[in-house]
VOBA-1610 file (N, C-alpha, C; in pm, whole numbers, padded with zeros to 5 digits, always signed):
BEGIN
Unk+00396-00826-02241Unk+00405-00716-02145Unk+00275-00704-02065Unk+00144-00735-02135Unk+00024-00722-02037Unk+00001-00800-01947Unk+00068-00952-02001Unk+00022-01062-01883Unk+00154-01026-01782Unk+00218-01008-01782Unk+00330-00931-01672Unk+00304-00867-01596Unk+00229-00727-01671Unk+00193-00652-01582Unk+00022-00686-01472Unk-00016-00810-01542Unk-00175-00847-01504Unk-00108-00952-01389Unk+00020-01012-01411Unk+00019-01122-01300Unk+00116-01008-01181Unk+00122-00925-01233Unk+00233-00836-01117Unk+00079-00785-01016Unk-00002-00680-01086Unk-00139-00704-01056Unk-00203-00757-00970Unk-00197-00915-00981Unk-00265-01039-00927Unk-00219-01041-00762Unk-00083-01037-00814Unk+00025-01039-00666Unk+00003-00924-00586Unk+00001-00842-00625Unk+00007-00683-00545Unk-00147-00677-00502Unk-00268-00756-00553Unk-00376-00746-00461Unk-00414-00852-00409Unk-00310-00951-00411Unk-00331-01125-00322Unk-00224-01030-00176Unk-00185-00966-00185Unk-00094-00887-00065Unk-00213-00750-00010Unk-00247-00707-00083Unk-00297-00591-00013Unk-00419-00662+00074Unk-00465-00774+00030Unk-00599-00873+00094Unk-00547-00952+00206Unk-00401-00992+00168Unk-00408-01070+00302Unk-00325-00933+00464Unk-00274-00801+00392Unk-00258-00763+00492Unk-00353-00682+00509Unk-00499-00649+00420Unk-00585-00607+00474Unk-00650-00668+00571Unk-00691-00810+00553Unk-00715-00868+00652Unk-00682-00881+00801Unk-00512-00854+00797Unk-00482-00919+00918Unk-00499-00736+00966Unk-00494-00662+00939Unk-00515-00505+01016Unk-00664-00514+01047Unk-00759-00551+00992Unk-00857-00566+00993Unk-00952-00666+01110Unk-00878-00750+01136Unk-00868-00852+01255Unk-00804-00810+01387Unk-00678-00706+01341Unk-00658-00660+01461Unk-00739-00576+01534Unk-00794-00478+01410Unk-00853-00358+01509Unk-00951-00390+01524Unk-01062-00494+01484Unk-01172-00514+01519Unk-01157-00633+01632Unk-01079-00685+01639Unk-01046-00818+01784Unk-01059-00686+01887Unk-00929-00580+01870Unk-00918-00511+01997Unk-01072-00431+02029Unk-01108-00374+01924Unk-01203-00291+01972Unk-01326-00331+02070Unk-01373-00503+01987Unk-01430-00607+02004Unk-01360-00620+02208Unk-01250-00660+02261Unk-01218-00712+02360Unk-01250-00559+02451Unk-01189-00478+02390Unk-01223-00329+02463Unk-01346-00298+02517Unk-01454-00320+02429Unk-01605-00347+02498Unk-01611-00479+02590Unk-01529-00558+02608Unk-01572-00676+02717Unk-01592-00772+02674Unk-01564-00870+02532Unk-01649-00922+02460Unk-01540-01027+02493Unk-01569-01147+02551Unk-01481-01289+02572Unk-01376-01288+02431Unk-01246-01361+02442Unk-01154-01366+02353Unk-01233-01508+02263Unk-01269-01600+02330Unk-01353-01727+02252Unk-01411-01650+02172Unk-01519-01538+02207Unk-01677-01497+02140Unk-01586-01442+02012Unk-01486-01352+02009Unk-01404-01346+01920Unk-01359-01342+01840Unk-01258-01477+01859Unk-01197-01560+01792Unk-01287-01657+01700Unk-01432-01689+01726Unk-01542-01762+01625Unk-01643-01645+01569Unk-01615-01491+01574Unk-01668-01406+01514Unk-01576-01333+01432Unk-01528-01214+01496Unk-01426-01154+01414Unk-01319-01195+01371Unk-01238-01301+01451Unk-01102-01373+01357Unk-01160-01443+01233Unk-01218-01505+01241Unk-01301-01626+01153Unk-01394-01538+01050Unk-01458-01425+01040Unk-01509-01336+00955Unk-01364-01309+00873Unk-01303-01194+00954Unk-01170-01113+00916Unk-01093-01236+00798Unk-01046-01352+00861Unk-00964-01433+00765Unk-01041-01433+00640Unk-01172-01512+00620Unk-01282-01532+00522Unk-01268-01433+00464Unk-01255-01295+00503Unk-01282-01149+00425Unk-01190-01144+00290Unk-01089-01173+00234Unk-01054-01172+00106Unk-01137-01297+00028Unk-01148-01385+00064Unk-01250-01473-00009Unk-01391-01425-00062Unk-01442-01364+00037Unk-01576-01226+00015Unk-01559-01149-00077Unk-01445-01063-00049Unk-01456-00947-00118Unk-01387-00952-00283Unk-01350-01082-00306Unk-01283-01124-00431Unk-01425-01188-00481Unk-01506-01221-00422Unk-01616-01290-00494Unk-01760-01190-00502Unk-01736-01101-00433Unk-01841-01004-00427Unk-01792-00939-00520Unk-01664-00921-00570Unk-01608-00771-00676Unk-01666-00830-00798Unk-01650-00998-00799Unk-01608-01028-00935Unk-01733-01071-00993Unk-01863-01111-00895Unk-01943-01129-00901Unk-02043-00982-00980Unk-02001-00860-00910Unk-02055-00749-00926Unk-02026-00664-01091Unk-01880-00715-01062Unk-01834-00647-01261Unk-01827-00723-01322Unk-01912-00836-01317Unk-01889-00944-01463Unk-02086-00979-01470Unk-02131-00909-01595Unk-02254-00930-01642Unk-02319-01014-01686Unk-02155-01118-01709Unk-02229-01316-01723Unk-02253-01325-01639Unk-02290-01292-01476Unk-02278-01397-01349Unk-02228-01452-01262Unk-02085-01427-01279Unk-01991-01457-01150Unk-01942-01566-01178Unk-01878-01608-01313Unk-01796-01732-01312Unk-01745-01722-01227Unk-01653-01590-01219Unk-01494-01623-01163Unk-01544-01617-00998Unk-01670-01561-00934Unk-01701-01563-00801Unk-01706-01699-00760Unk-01810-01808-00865Unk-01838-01928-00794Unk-01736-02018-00812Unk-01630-02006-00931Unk-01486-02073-00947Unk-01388-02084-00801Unk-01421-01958-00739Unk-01381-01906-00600Unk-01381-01953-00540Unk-01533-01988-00525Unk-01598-02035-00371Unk-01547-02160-00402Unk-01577-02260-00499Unk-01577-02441-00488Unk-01464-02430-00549Unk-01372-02349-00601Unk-01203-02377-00590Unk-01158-02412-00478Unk-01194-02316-00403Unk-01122-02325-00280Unk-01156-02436-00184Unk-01257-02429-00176Unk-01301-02528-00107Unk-01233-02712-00153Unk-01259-02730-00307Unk-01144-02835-00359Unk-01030-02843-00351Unk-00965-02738-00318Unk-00784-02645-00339Unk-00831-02746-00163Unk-00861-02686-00064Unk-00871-02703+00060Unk-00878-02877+00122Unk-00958-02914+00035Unk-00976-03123+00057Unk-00874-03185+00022Unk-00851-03092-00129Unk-00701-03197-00227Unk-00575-03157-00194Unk-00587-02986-00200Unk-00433-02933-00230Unk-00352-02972-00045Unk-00458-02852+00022Unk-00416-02826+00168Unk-00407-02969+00271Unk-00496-03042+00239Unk-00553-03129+00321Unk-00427-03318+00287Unk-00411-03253+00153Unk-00339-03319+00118Unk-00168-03315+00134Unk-00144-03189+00140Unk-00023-03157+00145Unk+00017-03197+00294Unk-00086-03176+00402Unk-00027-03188+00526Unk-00077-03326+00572Unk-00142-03395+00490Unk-00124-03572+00496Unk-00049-03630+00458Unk+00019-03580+00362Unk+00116-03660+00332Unk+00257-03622+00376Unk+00255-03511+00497Unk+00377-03514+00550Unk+00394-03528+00689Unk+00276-03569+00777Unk+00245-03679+00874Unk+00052-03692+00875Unk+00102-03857+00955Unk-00069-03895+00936Unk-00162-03784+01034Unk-00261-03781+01002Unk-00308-03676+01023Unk-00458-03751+01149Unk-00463-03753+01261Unk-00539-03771+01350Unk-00651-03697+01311Unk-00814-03792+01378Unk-00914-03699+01396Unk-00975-03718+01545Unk-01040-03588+01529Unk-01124-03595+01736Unk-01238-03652+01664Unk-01279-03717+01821Unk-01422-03740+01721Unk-01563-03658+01732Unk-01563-03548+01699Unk-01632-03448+01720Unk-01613-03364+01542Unk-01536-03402+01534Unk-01536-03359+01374Unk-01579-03486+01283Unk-01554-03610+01347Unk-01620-03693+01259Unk-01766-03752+01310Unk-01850-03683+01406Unk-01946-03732+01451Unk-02027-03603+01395Unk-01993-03486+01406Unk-02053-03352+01406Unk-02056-03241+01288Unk-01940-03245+01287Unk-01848-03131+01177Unk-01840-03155+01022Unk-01814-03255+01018Unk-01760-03337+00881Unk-01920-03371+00818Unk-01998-03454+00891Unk-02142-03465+00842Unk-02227-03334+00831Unk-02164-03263+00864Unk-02275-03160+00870Unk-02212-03031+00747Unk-02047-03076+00701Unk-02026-03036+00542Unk-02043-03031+00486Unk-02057-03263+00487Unk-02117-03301+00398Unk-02265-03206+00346Unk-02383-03277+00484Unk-02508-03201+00439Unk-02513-03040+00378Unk-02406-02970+00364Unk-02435-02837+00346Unk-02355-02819+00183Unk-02254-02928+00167Unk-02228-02963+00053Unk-02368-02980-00044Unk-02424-03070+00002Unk-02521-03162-00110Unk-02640-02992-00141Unk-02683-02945-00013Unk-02789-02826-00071Unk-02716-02702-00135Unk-02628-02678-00101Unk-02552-02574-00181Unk-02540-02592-00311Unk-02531-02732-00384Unk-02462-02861-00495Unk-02606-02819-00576Unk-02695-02845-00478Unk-02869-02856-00508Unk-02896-02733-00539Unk-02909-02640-00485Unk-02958-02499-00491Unk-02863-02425-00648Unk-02796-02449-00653Unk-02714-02450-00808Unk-02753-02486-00861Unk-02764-02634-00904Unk-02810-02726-00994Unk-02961-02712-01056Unk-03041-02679-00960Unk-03190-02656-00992Unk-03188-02508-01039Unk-03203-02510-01151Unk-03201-02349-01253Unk-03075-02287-01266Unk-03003-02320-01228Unk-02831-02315-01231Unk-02812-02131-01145Unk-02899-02104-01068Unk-02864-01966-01006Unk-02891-01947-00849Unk-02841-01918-00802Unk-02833-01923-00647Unk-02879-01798-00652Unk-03050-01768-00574Unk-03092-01686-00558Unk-03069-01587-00438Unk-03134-01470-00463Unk-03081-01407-00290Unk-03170-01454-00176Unk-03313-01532-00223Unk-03334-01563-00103Unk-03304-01688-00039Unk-03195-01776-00130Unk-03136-01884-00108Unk-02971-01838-00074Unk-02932-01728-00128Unk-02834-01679+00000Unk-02854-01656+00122Unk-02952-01564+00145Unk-02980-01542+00278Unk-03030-01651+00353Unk-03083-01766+00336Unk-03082-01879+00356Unk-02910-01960+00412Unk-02858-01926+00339Unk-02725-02013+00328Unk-02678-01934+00492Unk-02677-01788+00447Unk-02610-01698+00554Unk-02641-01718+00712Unk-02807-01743+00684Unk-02878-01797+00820Unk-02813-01875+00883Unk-02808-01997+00784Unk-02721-02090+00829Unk-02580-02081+00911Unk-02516-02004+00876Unk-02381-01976+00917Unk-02382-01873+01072Unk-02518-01787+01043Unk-02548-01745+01188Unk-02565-01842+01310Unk-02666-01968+01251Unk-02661-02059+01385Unk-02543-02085+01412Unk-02470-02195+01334Unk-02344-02237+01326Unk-02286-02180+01417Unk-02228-02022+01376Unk-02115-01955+01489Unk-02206-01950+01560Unk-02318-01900+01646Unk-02402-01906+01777Unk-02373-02022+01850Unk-02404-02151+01777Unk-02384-02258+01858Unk-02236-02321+01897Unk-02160-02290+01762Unk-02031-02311+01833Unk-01978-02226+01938Unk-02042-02099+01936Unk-02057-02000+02070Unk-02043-02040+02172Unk-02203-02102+02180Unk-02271-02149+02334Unk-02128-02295+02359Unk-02124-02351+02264Unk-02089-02505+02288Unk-01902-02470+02358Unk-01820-02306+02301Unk-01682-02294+02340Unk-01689-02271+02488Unk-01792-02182+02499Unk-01794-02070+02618Unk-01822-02185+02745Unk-01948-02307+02691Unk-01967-02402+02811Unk-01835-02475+02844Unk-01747-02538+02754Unk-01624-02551+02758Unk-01502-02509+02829Unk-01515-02360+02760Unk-01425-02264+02873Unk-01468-02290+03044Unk-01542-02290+03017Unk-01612-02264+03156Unk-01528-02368+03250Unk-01613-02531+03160Unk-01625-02636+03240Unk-01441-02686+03269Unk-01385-02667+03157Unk-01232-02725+03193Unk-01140-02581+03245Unk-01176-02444+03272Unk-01091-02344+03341Unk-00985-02316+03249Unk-01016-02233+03156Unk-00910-02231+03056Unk-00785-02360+03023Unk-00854-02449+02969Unk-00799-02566+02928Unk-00732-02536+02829Unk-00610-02588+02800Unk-00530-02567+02675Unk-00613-02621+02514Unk-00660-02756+02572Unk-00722-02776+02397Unk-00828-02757+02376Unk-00905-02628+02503Unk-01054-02560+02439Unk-01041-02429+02440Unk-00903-02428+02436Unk-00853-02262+02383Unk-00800-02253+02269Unk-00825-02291+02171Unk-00757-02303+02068Unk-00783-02186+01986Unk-00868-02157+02005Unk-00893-01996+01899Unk-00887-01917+01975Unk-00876-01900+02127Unk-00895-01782+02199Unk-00669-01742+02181Unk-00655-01869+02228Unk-00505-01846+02190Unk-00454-01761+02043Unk-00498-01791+01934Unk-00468-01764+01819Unk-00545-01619+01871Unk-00622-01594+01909Unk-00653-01407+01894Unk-00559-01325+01994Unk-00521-01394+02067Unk-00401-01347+02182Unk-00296-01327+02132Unk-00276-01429+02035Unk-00127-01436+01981Unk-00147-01316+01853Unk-00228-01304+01846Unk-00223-01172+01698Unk-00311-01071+01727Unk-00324-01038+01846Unk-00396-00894+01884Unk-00292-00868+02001Unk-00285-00919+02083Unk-00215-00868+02217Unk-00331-00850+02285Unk-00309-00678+02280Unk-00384-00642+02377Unk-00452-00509+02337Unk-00580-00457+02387Unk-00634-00325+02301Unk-00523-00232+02310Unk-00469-00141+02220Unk-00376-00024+02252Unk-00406+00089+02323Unk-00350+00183+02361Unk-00372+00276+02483Unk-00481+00381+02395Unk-00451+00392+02279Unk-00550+00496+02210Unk-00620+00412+02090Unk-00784+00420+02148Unk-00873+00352+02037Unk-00864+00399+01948Unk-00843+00515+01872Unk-00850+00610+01719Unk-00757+00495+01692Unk-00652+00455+01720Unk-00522+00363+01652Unk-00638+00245+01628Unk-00695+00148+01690Unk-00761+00085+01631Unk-00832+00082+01528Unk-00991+00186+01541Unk-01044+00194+01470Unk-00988+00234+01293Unk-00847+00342+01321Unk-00767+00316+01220Unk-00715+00194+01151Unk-00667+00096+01250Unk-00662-00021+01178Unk-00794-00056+01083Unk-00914-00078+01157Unk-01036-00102+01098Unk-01008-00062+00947Unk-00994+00052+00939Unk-01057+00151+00813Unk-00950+00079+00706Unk-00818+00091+00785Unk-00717+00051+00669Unk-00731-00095+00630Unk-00780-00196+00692Unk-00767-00300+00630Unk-00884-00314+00529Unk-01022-00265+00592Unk-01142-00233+00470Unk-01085-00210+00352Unk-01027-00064+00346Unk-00934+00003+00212Unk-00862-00131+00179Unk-00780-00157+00251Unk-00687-00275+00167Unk-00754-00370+00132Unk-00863-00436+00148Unk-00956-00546+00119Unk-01038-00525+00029Unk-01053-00386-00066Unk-01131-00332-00114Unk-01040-00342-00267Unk-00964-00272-00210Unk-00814-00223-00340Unk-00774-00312-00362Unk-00762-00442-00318Unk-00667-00576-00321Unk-00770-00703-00388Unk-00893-00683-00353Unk-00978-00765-00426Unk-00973-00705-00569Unk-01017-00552-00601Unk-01003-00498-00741Unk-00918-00557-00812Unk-00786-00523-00789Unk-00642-00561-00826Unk-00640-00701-00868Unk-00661-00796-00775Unk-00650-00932-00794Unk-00779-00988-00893Unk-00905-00952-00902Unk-00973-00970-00998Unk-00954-00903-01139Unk-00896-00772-01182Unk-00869-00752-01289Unk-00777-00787-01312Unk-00633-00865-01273Unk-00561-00909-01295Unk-00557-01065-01381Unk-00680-01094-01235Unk-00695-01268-01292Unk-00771-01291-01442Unk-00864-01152-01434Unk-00968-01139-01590Unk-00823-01150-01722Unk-00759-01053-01670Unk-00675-01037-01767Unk-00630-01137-01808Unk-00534-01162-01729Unk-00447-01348-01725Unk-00530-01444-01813Unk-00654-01488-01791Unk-00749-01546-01857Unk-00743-01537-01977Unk-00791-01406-02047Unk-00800-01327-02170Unk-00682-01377-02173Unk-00544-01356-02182Unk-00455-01392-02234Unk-00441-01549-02236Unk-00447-01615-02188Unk-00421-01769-02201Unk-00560-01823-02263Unk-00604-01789-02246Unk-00749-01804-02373Unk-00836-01906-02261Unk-00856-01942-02189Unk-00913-01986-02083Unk-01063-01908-02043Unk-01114-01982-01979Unk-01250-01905-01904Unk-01198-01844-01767Unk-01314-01722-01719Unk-01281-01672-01615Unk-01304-01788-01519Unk-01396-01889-01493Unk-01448-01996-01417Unk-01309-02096-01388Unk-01241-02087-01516Unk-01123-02199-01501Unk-00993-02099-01369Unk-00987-01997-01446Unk-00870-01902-01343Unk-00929-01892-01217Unk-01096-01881-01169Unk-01130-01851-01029Unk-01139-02012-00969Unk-01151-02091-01054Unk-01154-02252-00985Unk-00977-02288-01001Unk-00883-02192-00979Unk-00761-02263-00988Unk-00669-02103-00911Unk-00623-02051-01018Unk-00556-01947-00963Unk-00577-01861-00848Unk-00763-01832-00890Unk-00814-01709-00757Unk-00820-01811-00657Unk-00862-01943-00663Unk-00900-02030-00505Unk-00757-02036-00468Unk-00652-02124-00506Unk-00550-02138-00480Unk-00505-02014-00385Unk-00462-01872-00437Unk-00443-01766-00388Unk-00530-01737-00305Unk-00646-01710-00226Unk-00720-01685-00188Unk-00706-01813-00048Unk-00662-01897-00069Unk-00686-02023-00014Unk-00539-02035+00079Unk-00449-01931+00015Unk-00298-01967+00086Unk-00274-01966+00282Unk-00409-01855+00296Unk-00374-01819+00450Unk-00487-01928+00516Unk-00533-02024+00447Unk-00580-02130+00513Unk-00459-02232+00539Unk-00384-02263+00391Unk-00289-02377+00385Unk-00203-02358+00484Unk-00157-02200+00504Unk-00006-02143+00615Unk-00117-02235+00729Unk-00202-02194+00767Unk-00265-02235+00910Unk-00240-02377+00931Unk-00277-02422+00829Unk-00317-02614+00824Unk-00163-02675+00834Unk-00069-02605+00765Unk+00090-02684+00759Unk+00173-02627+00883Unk+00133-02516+01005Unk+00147-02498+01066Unk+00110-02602+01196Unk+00010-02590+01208Unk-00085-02683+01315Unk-00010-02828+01276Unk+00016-02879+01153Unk-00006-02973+01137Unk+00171-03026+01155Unk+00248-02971+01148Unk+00403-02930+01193Unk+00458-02944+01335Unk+00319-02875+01414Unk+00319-02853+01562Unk+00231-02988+01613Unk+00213-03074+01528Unk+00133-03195+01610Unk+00008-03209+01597Unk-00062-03064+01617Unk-00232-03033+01592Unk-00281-03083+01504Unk-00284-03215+01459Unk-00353-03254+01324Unk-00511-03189+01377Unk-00560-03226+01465Unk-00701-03161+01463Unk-00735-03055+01476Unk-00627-02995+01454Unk-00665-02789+01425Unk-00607-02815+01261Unk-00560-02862+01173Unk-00529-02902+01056Unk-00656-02908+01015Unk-00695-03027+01033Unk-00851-03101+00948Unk-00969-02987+00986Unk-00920-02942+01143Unk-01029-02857+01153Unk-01093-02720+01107Unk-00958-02676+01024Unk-00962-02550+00947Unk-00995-02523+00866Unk-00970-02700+00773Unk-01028-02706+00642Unk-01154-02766+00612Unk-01249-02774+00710Unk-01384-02830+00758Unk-01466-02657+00743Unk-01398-02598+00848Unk-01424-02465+00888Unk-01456-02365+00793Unk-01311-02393+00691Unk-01284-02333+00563Unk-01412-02317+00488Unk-01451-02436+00475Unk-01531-02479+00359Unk-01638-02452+00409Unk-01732-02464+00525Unk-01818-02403+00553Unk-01861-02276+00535Unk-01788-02198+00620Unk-01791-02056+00562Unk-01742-02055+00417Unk-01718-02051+00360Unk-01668-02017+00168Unk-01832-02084+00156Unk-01933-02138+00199Unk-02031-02179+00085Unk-02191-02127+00203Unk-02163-02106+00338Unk-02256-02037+00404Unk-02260-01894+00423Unk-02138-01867+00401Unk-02118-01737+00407Unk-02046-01663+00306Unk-01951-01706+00254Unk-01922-01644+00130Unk-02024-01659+00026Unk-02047-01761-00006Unk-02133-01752-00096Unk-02301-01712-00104Unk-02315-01743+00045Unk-02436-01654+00098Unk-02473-01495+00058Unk-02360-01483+00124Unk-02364-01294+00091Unk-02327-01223-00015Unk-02259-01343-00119Unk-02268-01305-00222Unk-02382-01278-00297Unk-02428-01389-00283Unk-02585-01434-00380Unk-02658-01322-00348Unk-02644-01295-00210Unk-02766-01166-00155Unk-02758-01022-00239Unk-02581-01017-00226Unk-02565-00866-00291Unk-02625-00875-00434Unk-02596-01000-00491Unk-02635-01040-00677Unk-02628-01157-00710Unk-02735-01235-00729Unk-02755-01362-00735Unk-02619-01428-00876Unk-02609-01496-00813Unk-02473-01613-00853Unk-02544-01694-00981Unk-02494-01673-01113Unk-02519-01764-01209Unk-02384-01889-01231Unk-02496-01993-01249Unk-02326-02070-01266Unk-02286-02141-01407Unk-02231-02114-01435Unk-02215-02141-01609Unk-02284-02305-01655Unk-02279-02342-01754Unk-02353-02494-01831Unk-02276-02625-01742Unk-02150-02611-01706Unk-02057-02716-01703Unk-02015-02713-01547Unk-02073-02644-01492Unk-02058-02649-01327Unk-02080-02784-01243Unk-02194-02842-01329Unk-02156-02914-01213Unk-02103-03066-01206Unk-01981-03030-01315Unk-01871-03131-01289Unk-01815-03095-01173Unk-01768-02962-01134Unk-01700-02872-01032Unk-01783-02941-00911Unk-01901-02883-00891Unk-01979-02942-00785Unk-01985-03075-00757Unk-01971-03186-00857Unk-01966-03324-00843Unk-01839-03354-00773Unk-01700-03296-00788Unk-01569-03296-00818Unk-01539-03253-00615Unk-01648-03138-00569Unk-01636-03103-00441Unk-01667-03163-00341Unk-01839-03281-00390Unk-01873-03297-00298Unk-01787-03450-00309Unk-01788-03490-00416Unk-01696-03643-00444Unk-01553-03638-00286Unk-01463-03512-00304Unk-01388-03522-00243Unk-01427-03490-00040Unk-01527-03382-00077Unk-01580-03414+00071Unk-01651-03545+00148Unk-01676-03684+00005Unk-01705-03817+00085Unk-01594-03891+00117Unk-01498-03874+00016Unk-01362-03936+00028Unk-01291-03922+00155Unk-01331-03747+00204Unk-01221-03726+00309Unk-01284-03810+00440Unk-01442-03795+00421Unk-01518-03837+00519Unk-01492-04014+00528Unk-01481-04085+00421Unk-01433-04251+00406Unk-01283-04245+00456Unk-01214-04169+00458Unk-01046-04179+00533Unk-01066-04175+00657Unk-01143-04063+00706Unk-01114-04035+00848Unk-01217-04114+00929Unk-01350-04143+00896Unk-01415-04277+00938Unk-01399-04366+00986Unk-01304-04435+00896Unk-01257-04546+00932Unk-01138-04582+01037Unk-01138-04672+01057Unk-01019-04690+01221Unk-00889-04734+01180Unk-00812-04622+01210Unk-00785-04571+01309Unk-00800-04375+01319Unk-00903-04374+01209Unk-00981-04246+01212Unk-00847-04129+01229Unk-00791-04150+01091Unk-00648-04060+01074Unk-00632-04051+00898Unk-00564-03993+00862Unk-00574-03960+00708Unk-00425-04017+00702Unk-00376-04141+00633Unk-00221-04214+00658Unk-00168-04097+00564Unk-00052-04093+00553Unk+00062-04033+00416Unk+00028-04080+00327Unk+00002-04212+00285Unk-00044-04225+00165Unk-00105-04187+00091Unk-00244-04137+00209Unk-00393-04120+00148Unk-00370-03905+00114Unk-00309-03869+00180Unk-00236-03778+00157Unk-00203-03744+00015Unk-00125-03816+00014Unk-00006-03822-00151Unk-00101-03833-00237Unk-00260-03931-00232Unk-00369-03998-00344Unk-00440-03851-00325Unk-00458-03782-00211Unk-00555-03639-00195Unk-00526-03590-00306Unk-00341-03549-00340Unk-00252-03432-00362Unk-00281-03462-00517Unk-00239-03632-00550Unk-00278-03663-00672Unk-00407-03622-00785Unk-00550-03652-00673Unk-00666-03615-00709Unk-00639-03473-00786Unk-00618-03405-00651Unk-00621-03248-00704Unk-00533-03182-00800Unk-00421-03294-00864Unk-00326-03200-00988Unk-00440-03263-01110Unk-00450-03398-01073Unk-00551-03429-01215Unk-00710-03336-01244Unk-00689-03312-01156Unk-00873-03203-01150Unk-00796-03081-01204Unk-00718-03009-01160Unk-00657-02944-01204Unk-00631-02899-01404Unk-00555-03048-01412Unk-00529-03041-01528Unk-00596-03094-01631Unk-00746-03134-01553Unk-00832-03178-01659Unk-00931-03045-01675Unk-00908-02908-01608Unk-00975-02748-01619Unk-00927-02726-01723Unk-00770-02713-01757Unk-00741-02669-01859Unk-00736-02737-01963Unk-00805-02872-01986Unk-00789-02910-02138Unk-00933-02886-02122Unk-01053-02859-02039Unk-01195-02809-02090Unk-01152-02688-02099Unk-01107-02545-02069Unk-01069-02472-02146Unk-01167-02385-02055
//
């Protein structure tokens, strides 16, 4: 009856997070466009925060009420991010080949990598991600969106609202509209999706503690499987969408994106609020993340610089055996 009521729990705050989010995106897109603020500037600030925001606030809760350290926070962050290379990345390779621009493999992808290996590093050396090595991380993620800023807006500019350098300004159009006639309705949105992002992280972390406790498992194993997975779903909808509609390079590009933010910024601002301990055995996990971020980088590399179905199906493979080699370490 408890794990019933702990996985009913789980569900009812994997829902209150993802529709906190999307209220949360609305009223801050509109309020955001209402002051004048370009739909690009946006769509690489507040859409791209707003989505990330249940990933945050599930790793900030769990980080904050657990006095070991945040298994289940850093299970989170490099779940997802593995859930994202193997599960997502995989699922929509192997149900067409998956194209790359080459701007993700000249720019994007190397520059994962590199943020892979110090994140990997900054763990590994004393096993605790300090706050002034969050705020470090976070920095990081400030240039990042700045420059992808400067680099959309010159874009916009230069091709006149071009269809494939609107790609996020579209997606904030398509899920804001337009500001509503009365701002209080916005800023209401604001408040309610906070509340729901607040209540829905609780929910879903005492749920997942529970679940754990009952299957006799570590919290590290449920946040590197169950919480990433869940947490990770409104990336996959994006990636099997795009990737359905042709967009393989809004596919690959989400889960590049993904993973950046989950380890510059999620895990940044985690560390800041309370430095991140990471248990004895982490960094198989970390070996296991960055292993698959060279792999993806050796697929798409190479020519004809596309991820085949096959390599897809071998992603999908990777990630049930990682999977099921969590639960026989226990």
């Amino acid at each position: 009856m408890e794990i019933a009521w702990a996985i009913a729990q789980f569900v009812a705050g994997f829902i209150f997070l993802v529709g906190g989010a999307e209220l949360l995106i609305r009223g801050a897109s509109r309020i955001a466009l209402r002051l004048g603020i370009q739909p690009i500037v946006v769509g690489l600030t507040v859409v791209a925060f707003g989505t990330s925001a249940p990933e945050l606030l599930v790793s900030i809760t769990a980080n904050l009420t657990n006095s070991g350290g945040g298994e289940m926070a850093l299970g989170n962050i490099v779940g997802s991010n593995i859930a994202n290379l193997g599960l997502i990345l995989g699922l929509c390779g192997s149900i067409y080949a998956l194209r790359v621009n080459r701007h993700i493999i000249q720019v994007e992808h190397p520059l994962l990598i590199g943020v892979t290996v110090l994140f990997s590093i900054m763990l590994l050396l004393g096993s605790v991600l300090e706050r002034w090595e969050g705020a470090l991380l976070f920095a990081g993620l400030v240039a990042f969106i700045g420059w992808n800023i400067i680099t959309a807006r010159r874009q916009y500019e230069l091709a006149h609202a071009a269809e494939s350098n609107l790609e996020v300004a579209v997606t904030v159009d398509a899920r804001i509209a337009r500001p509503s006639e009365q701002p209080w309705f916005d800023v209401l949105l604001v408040i309610m999706g906070l509340g729901g992002l607040v209540l829905g992280a609780d929910w879903l972390v005492t749920g997942a503690r529970t679940i754990a406790l009952a299957l006799g498992v570590s919290e590290m194993v449920i946040g590197l499987t169950l919480v990433a997975v869940g947490t990770s779903l409104p990336e996959a909808a994006t990636s099997l969408v795009a990737t359905f509609r042709g967009q393989s390079d809004l596919a690959i590009g989400n889960v590049v994106g993904s993973n950046l933010f989950n380890m510059l910024g999620i895990a940044g601002l985690t560390a800041v609020v309370k430095p991140l301990t990471a248990p004895p055995a982490f960094w198989i996990d970390l070996t296991v993340m960055l292993a698959l971020t060279l792999v993806v980088y050796a697929l798409i590399w190479n020519k004809p610089h596309r991820v085949e179905r096959w390599q897809g199906a071998l992603l999908l493979l990777l990630y049930v055996g990682y999977t099921a080699s969590l639960f026989m370490r226990g």
